[in-house]
C-alpha positions as CSV (number, residue, x, y, z in Angstrom):
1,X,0.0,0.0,0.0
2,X,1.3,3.5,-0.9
3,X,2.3,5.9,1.9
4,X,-0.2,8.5,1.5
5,X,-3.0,5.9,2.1
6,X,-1.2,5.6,5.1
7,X,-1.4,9.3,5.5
8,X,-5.2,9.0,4.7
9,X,-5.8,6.5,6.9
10,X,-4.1,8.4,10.1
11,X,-5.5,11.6,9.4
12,X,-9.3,9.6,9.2
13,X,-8.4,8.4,12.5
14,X,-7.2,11.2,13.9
15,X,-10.6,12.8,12.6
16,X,-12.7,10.5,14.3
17,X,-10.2,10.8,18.0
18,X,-11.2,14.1,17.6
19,X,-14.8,14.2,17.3
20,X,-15.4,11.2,19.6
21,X,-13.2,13.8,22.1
22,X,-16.2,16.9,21.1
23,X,-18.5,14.4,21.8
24,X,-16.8,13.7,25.4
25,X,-15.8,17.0,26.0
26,X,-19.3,18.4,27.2
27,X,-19.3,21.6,24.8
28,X,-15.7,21.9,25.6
29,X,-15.9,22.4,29.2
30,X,-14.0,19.3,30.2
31,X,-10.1,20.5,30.3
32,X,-8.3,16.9,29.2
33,X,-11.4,15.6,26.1
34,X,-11.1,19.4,24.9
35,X,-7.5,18.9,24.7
36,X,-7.9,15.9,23.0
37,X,-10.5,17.5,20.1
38,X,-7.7,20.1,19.5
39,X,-4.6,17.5,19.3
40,X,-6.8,15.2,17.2
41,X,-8.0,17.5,15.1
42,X,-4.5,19.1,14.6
43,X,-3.3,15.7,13.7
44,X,-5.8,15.0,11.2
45,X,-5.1,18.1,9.2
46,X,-1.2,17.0,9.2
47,X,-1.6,14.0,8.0
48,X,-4.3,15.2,5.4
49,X,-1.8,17.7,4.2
50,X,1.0,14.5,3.6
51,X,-1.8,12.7,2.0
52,X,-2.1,15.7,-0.7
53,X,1.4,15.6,-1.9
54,X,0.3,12.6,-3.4
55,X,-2.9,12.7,-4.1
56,X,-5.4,15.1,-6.2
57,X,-7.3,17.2,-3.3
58,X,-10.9,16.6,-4.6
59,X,-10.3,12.7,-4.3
60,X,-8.0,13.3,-1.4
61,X,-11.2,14.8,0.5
62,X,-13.7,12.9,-0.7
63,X,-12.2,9.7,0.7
64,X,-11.4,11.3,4.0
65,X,-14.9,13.0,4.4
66,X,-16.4,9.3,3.6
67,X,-14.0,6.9,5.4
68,X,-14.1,9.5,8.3
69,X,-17.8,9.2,8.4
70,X,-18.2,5.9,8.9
71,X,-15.3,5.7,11.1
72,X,-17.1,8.6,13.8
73,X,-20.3,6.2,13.1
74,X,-18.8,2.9,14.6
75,X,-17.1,5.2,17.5
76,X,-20.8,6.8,18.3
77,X,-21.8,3.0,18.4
78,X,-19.1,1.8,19.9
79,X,-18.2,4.2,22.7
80,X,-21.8,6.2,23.0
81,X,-24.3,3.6,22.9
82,X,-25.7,5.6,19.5
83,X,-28.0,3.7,16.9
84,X,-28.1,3.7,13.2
85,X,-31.7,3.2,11.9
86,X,-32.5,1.8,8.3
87,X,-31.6,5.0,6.6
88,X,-28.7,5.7,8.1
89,X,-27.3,2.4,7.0
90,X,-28.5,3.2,3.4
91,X,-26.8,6.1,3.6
92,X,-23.4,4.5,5.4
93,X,-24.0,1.5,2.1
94,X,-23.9,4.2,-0.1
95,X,-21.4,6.4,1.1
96,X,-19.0,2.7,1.5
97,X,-20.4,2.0,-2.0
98,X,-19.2,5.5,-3.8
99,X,-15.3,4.8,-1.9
100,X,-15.5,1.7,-3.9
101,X,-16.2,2.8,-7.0
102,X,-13.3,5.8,-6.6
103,X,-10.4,3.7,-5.4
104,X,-11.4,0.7,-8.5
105,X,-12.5,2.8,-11.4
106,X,-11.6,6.3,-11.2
107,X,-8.6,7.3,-13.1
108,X,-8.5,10.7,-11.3
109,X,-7.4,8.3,-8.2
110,X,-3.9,7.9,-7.6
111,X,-3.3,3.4,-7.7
């Protein structure tokens, strides 16, 4: 696997740190989660900004906005006790479905 999917994959993890951290934080008024949202989301942009010396940006944030979605989804599930109903995981399908079709057909994609 290249290094800037590396990249990607760090800075959609990062992402999701962050915003599970907002979620924790209590409108920012708990010192160490609010901490955590900034460092996280500080992170992310870092390793976003790697990612785009290889990659073409519109592709670059696509993937990142998707992947990241579905990645503060399975937090909210995981950590928060938050449920998807049926729409949501048409949505989630879809959203999974159109990363697919980027990374396999696309030839603005970097392979």
């Amino acid at each position: 696997m290249p290094t800037h999917y590396f990249y990607l994959i760090a800075s959609v993890i990062t992402e999701a740190v962050g915003y599970s951290a907002l979620n924790a934080s209590a409108q920012m008024t708990r010192l160490w989660p609010s901490l955590l949202v900034v460092a996280g989301f500080a992170s992310s942009f870092y390793f976003l900004a790697l990612a785009l010396k290889h990659m073409p940006m519109g592709i670059t944030y696509a993937l990142a906005s998707g992947l990241g979605i579905i990645v503060v989804v399975l937090a909210g599930l995981l950590f928060f006790g938050q449920r998807l109903d049926l729409a949501a995981i048409v949505g989630l399908a879809l959203i999974t479905a159109g990363i697919i079709v980027i990374n396999s057909m696309s030839d603005f994609a970097v392979h």
